[in-house]
N, C-alpha and C positions, 0 to 999 in steps of 0.2 A: 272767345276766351280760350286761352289756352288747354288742351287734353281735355275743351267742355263736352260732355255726354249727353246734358239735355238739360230742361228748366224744373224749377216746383209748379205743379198746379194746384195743388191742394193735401189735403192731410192735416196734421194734430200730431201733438207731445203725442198721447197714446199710440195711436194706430199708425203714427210714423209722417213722414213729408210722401205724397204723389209725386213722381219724377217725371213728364215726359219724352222718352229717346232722342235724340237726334241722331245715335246711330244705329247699324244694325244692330237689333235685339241679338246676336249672338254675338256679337262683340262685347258681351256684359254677361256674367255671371254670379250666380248665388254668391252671396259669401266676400263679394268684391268690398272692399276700402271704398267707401269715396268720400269726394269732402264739397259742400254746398261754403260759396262765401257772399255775405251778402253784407254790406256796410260795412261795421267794424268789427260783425262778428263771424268765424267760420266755425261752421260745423261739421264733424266728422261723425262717419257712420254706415251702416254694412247695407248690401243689396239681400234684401230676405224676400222678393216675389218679383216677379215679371208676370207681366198680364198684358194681351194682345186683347184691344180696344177701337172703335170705332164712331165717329160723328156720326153716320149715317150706315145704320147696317147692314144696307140694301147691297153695299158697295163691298161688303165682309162677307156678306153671304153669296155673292155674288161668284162662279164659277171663273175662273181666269184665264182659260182659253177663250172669254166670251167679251174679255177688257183688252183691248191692243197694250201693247208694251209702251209706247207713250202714257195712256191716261194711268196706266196700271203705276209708272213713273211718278204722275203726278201727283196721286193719291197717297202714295206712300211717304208716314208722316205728317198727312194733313190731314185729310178724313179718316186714312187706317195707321192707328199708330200702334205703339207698345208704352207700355207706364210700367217703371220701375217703381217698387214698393222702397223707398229708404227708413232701416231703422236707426235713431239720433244716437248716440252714443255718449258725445263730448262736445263740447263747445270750448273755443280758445277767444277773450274779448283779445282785439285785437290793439284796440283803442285809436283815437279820434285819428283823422287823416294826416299825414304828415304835414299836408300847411294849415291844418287847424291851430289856433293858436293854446289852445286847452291841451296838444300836446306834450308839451313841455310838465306842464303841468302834469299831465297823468304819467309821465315816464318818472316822474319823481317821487308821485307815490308807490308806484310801483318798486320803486327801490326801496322806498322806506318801509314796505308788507304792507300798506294801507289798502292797497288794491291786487285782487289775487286774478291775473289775465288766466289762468287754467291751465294745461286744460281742468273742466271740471264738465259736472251734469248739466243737461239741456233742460233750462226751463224758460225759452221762448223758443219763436219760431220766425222761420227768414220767411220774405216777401215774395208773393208770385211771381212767378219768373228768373226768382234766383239763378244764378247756373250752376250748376253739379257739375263735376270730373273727376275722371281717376284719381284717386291718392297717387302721391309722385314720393321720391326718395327721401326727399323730405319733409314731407307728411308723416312718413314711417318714422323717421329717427325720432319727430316731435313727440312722437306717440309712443314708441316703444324703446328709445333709446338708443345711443352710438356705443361702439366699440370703447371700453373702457374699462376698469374695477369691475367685476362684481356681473357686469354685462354678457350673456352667454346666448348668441346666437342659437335658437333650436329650430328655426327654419326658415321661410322665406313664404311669401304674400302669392299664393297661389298665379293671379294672372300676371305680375309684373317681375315675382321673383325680388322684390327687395327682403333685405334680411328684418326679419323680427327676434328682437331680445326677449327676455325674461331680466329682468333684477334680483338674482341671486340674494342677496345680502336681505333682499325684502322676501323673497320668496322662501328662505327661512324661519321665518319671524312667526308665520302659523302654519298650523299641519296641512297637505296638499293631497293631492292625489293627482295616479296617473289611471286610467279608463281604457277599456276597449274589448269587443269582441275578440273571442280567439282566434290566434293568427292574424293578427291586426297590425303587430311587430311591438306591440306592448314593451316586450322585453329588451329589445333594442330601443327604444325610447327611454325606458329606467334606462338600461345602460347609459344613453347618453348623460340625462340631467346628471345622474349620481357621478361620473366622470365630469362632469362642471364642477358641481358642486368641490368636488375633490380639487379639480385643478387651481381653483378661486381662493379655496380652503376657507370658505363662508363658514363652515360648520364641523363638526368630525361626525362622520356618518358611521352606525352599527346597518349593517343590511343582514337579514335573516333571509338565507340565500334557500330557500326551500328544495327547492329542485335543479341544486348545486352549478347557475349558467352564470353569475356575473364576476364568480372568482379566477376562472384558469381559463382557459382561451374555451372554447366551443365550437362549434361545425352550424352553420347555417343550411339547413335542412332545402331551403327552396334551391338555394345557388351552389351546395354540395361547395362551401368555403370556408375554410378558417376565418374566425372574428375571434381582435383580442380580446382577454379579460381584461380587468380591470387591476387583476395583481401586475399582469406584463405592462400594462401603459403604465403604473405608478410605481412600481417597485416595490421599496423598502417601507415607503407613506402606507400602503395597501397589506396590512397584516391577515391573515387568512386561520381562521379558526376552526376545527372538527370538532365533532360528538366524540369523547369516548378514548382512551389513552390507545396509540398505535394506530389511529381512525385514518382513512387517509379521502382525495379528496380529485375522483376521475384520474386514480392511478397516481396522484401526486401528493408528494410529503406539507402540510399545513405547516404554519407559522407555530401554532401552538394545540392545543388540545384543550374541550372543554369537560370540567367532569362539576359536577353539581353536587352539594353536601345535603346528607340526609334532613341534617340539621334547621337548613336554612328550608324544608317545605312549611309551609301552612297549611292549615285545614280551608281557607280558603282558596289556595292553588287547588285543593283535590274537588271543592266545588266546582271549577271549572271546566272537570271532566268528568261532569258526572253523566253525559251523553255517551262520551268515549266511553266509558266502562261501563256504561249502565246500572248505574246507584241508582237506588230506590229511595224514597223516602223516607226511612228510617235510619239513612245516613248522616245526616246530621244529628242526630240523637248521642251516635254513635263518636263523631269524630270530636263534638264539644266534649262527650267524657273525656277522651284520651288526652285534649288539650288540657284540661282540669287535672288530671293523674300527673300527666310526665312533662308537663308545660311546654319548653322550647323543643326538646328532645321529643316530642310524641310519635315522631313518624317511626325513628330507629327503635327506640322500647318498646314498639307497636310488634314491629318486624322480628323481631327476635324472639316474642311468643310463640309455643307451638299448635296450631291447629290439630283439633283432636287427640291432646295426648291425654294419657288418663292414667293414673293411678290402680291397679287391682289389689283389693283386701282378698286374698287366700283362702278366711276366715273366714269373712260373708259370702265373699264368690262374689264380692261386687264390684264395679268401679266407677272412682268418681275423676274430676279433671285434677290432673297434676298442677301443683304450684306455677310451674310455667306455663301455663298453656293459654290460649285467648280464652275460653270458656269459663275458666277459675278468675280472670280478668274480668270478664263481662257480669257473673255473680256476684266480687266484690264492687261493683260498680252501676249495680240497679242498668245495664244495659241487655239487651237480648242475645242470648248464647249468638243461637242461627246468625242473626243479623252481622254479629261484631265477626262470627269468622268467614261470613259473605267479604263485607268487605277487608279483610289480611288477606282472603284470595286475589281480589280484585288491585287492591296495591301491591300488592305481590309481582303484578306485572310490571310496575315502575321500579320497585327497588332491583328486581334483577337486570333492570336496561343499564349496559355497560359502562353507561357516563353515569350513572348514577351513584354513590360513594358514601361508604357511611365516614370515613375519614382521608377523602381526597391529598393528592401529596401537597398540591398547594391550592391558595386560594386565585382559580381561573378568575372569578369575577372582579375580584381584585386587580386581576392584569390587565382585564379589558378595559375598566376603567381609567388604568395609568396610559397604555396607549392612547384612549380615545384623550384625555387630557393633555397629551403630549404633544400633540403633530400629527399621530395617526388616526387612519381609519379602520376599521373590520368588519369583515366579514364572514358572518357565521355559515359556512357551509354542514348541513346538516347528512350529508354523505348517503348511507343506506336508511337513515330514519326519516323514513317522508311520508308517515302516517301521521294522522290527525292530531294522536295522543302526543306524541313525539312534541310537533309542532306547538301545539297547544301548551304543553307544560314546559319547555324548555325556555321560548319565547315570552312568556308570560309571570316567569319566574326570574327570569333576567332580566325583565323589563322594572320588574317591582324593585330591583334591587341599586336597580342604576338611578332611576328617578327619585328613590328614598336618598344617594346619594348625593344628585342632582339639587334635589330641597336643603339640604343641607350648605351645601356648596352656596344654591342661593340667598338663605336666611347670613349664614356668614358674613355675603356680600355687603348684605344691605344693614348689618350692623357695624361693616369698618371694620370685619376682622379676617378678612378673604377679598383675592384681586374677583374681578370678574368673571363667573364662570363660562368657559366656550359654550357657543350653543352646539348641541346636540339631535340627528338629525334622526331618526329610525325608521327604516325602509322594511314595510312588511308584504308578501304577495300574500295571495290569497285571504286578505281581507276581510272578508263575511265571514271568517269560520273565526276568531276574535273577535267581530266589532257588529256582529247581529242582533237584533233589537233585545234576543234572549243574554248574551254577556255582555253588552257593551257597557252596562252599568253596572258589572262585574269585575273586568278586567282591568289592568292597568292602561291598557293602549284606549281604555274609555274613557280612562280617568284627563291623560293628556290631549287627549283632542278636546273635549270640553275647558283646560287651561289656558287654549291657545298657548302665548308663549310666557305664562306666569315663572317658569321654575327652566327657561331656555331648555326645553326640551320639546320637538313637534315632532310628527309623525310625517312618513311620505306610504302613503298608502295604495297599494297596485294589484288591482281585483279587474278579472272579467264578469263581475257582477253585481256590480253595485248597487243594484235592489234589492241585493242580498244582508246592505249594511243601514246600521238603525239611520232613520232619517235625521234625528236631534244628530247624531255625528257625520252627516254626510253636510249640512244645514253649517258646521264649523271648520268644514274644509276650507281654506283661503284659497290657493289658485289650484285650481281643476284642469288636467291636459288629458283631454277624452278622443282616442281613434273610435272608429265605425261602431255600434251598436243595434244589433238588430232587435231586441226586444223594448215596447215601448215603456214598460216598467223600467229599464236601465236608465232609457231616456229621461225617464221621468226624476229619476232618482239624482242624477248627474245634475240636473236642474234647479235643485232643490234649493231653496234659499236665494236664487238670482234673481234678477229682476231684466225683465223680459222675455224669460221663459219661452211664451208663446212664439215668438220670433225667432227664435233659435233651435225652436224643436226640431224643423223642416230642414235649418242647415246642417245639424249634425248627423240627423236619419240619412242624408242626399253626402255625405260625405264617402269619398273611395274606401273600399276598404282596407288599403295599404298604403303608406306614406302621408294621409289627409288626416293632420287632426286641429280639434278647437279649441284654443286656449280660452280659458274664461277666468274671472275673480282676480284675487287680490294682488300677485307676480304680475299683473297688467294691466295697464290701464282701459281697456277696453275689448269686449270678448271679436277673438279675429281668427278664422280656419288658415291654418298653413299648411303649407306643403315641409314636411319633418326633413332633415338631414339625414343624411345618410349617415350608419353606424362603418364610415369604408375607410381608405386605409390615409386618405385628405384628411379625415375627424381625427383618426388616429396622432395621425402629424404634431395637429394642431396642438392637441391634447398632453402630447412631448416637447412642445416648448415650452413650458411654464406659464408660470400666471401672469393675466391681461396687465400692462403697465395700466396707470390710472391716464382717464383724459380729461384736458380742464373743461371740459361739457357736462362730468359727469361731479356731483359733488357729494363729496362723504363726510363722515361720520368720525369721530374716535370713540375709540369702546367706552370710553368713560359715559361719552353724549349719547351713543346705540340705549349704554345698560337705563341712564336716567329716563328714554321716551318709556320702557317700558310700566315705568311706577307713577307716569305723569297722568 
């Protein structure tokens, strides 16, 4: 048989098909494609163990300067062999042979959807001595897709180098994640998807650029090289936003400026940070009053009290707190002096951060969402504020604002009185300091990944530590693209919700730590380790011709049929 690697001897749905070699055990690696075809059905499926075996052990233990290189010849393969561990993936029915006469027959169901050939899930098993062999070119296309719509190449099949896609267009549909130890090139991998995503224009993407690398070109630290950004490959599409009026952005002028209205905080945004500032427990005592007192406005009315001012009677020689001050505030208001001007100190450090505005000249959040609505995308570069607080409240505060418009948008929809809303994509790093088992059921980016895509808004989430994020939202990620990880908690956590777990621990722990990663879930039809594309100046190219024409391999949708799977 053509490209055959060896036969089944044995194994189970569970614990996989036994392969035995036919060739050198190093001619086969972890992690390989390969496809068993046995009757009318073939099965695909990944290489998870090799194990060096023997009929007779005598002849394994045996020292081999002690065997002439004839019998050492003969043995090899028959009494010592090697068994590949195959784990099953997908099954494609193939259907009856072509001069069966029931072919006809089943090609007609087939057309009528009567009958689904797959691929789909394994729940049988081919016959002893089936033959295995490498997945070929097209094995891969069947599997992962051709050039087309929507189709974005992110790398290529480690031993044979054929291209594997992702599906765009699907791979917005739930919120994703990107994974990896530091220095793993993590951010050159976001770079790349988020540059598909753009060129395709599946989505309009907000990226909360924390540590300011995917807006204006950057310096690649290992190869001392210029890498574009993302504003220079897209131009005018790629809007680039700062903190703070005058903010600018690695020496460079942004698109626009973001400044935040005192108006629009919550007393639940300040829950948020009550790590970052260090609230006590008597802060929520404190901020339900204020909400009570000055309703929408509580943050500004808040702010313009004076700590410790006081009144002196002359008379008595005494004093008490002046009409303005928090303390004559917290008296009228059954709240604790101390406590209420703990915290005006502690806000204190938000209302004076520069983007912060008791009456902004215009409304920023408003812009972002007519770009993001229009064609563009943005990117919030957060320039000098890369602390926690910064991160936490700005992020968080923008995100409530956009998905409260987002529901709207979509209620609209689905009443006939609004077209379809674009989906929207939101790229966060640093991930566990948002979506830890302690806020994730606090925050807005908790509230969206548990949606999946109810109100077309998902998340792309990009953490080097994903054991750092609640499991119930690690559990709703749909497709996971994870480089190297050395701690087994990461592993563990990356894992979460798949199925087959155990079989995959071993190939992503055994993964290089640069350029190797494993796609898994819902972007693919079946979890496969690639070797990643290069972020070089080929990608670039590509990325400056425009978007993929469609191919008739490949079949779509109209937005009208996209919006209705979602309500089906």
């Amino acid at each position: 048989m053509e490209d055959s690697i060896g036969y089944i001897v044995g194994g189970g749905l569970r614990e996989g098909f036994n392969v035995r070699l036919t060739v050198p055990a190093d001619e086969v690696q972890e992690g390989s494609f390969v496809v068993c075809e046995n009757g009318r059905f073939r099965y695909y499926g990944l290489v998870t163990d090799l194990r060096l075996g023997a009929t007779d052990p005598r002849f394994a233990d045996e020292r081999p300067d002690r065997i002439s290189p004839a019998i050492q010849r003969a043995l090899l393969g028959k009494t010592v062999h090697t068994t590949m561990e195959m784990y099953p993936t997908l099954l494609m029915d193939m259907g009856p042979a072509l001069t069966d006469p029931k072919r006809a027959e089943w090609e007609a169901a087939v057309d009528a959807g009567k009958e689904q050939p797959g691929p789909k899930p394994v729940k049988t098993i081919p016959a002893h001595h089936a033959n295995v062999r490498a997945a070929n070119a097209a094995d891969v296309a069947e599997i992962f897709g051709m050039a087309g719509e929507g189709m974005f190449a992110i790398g290529e099949t480690i031993e044979q180098g054929y291209p594997v896609r992702i599906d765009l267009n699907k791979f917005v549909k739930r919120s994703s994640g990107i994974f990896g130890a530091t220095g793993t090139g993590k951010s050159f991998l976001t770079r790349m998807v988020l540059a598909g995503l753009m060129r395709e224009d599946v989505a309009a993407a907000l990226v909360y650029d924390m540590h300011n690398e995917y807006a204006f070109d950057d310096l690649d630290s290992d190869k001392d090289e210029t890498v574009m950004g993302l504003k220079s490959l897209f131009g005018t599409k790629v809007q680039v936003a700062a903190l703070g009026k005058g903010a600018m952005v690695r020496g460079k002028t942004p698109d626009f400026t973001l400044e935040l209205a005192m108006k629009n905080f919550t007393v639940k945004d300040i829950y948020l940070l009550s790590e970052s500032l260090n609230l006590t427990d008597t802060t929520a005592v404190t901020l339900n009053a204020l909400e009570q007192d000055f309703k929408e406005n509580w943050f500004t009315e808040f702010m313009k009290l004076e700590p410790g001012a006081v009144d002196f009677d002359p008379e008595t020689g005494k004093s008490t707190p002046a009409a303005n001050s928090v303390a004559a505030w917290a008296r009228s208001n059954n709240v604790h002096e101390k406590a209420a001007e703990a915290l005006h100190r502690k806000l204190k450090i938000i209302a004076d951060k520069p983007y912060v505005q008791e009456n902004p000249a215009s409304d920023s959040v408003r812009a972002i969402v007519d770009k993001l609505e229009n064609g563009r995308h943005v990117i919030l570069s957060f320039g000098d504020y890369e602390s926690d607080l910064d991160y936490l409240l700005v992020s968080n505060l923008l995100t409530r604002r956009l998905r409260d418009h987002w529901v709207k948008k979509t209620e609209d929809f689905k009443n006939g009185r609004a077209s379809t809303p674009r989906q929207l994509l939101i790229a966060i790093e640093e991930a566990h300091k948002l979506l830890n088992p302690h806020l994730a059921k606090q925050t807005t980016f908790g509230i969206i990944a548990r949606e999946l895509r109810k109100y077309y808004v998902t998340l792309l989430v990009v953490d080097q530590r994903p054991s750092g994020i609640d499991d119930e939202i690690m559990s709703q990620l749909g497709t996971r693209i994870t480089g190297w990880l050395g701690d087994d908690d990461d592993i563990r956590a990356v894992l979460t919700g798949l199925a087959g777990r155990e079989q995959l621990r071993g190939m992503l722990a055994r993964l290089q730590e640069k350029q190797e990663v494993l796609l898994l879930g819902w972007g693919v039809k079946m979890p496969i380790p690639v070797r990643s594309r290069r972020y070089d100046a080929e990608f670039w190219r590509e990325m400056k011709e425009g978007k993929t024409s469609s191919s008739p391999a490949i079949s779509t949708k109209s937005k009208e049929e996209d919006a209705n799977d979602i309500f089906f």
